[in-house]
C-alpha positions as CSV (number, residue, x, y, z in Angstrom):
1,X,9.9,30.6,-30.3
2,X,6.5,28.7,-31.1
3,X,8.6,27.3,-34.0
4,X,11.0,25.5,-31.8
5,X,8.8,24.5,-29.2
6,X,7.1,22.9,-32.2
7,X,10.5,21.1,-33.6
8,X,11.2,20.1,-29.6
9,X,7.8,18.4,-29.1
10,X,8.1,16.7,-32.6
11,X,11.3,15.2,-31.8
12,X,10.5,14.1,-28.2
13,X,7.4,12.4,-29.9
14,X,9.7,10.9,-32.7
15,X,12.0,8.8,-30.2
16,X,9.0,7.3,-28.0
17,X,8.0,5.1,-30.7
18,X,11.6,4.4,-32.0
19,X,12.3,2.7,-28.5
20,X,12.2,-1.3,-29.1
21,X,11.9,-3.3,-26.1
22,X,12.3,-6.9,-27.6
23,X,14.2,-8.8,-25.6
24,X,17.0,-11.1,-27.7
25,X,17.1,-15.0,-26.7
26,X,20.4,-15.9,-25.2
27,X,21.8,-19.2,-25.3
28,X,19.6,-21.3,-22.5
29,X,16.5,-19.6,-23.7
30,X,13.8,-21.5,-25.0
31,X,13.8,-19.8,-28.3
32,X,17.2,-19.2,-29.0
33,X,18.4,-20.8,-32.5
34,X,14.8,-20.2,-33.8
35,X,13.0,-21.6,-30.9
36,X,11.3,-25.0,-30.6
37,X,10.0,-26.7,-33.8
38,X,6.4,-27.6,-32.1
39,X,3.7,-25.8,-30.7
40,X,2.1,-25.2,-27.4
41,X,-1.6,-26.8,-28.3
42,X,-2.9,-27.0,-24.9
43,X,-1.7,-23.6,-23.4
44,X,-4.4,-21.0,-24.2
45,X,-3.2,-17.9,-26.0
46,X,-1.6,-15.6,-23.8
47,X,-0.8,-18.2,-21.1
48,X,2.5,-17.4,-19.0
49,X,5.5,-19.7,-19.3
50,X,8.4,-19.5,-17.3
51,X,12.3,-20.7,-17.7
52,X,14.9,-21.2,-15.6
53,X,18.6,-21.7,-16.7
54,X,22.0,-21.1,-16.4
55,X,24.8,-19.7,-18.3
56,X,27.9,-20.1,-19.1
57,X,29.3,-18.2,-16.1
58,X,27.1,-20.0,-14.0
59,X,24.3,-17.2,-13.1
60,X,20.6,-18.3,-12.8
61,X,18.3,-16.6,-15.0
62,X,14.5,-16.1,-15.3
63,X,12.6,-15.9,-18.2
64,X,8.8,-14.8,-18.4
65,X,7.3,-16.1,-22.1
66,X,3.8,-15.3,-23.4
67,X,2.6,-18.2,-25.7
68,X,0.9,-16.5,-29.0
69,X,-2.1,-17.6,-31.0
70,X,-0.1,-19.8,-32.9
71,X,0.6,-21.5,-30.4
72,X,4.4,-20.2,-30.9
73,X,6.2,-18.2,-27.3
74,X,7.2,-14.7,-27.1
75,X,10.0,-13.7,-24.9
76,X,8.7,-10.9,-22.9
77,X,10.8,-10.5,-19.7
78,X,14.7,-11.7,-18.1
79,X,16.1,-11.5,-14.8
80,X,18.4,-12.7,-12.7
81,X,17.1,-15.6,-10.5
82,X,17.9,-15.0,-7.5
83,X,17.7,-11.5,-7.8
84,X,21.2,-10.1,-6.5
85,X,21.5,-8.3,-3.5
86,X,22.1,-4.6,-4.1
């Protein structure tokens, strides 16, 4: 029994940290195609940037970027803009 318990908790553990959040650019993100060739130089690292576009079916979107040391942008959150009535 303590053997199996053992095996559950293990696997439990095993798929928390297999879980991958990264969030894939779409076309109308910022960094989709690679992402722009220059740098953010007077943003501070972890500055917020936000982006607003539309697709090809004509829904708004959000996007939420955090801009990296480097000066580079990391996608970090999308939502629909408005968000939809539920």
């Amino acid at each position: 029994m303590r053997r199996i318990a053992t095996i559950s908790i293990s696997l439990i553990l095993a798929g928390c940290t297999a879980v991958s959040h990264e969030i894939t650019p779409v076309p109308g993100s910022i960094t989709y195609g690679g992402g722009p060739t220059t740098r953010l130089t007077k943003s501070p690292a972890g500055s917020i940037v936000f982006h607003r576009f539309q697709d090809q079916f004509g829904k708004e979107w959000e996007e939420r970027y955090i801009v990296q040391p480097d000066g580079s942008l990391k996608l970090v959150d999308r939502r629909r803009y408005p968000i939809p009535d539920v």
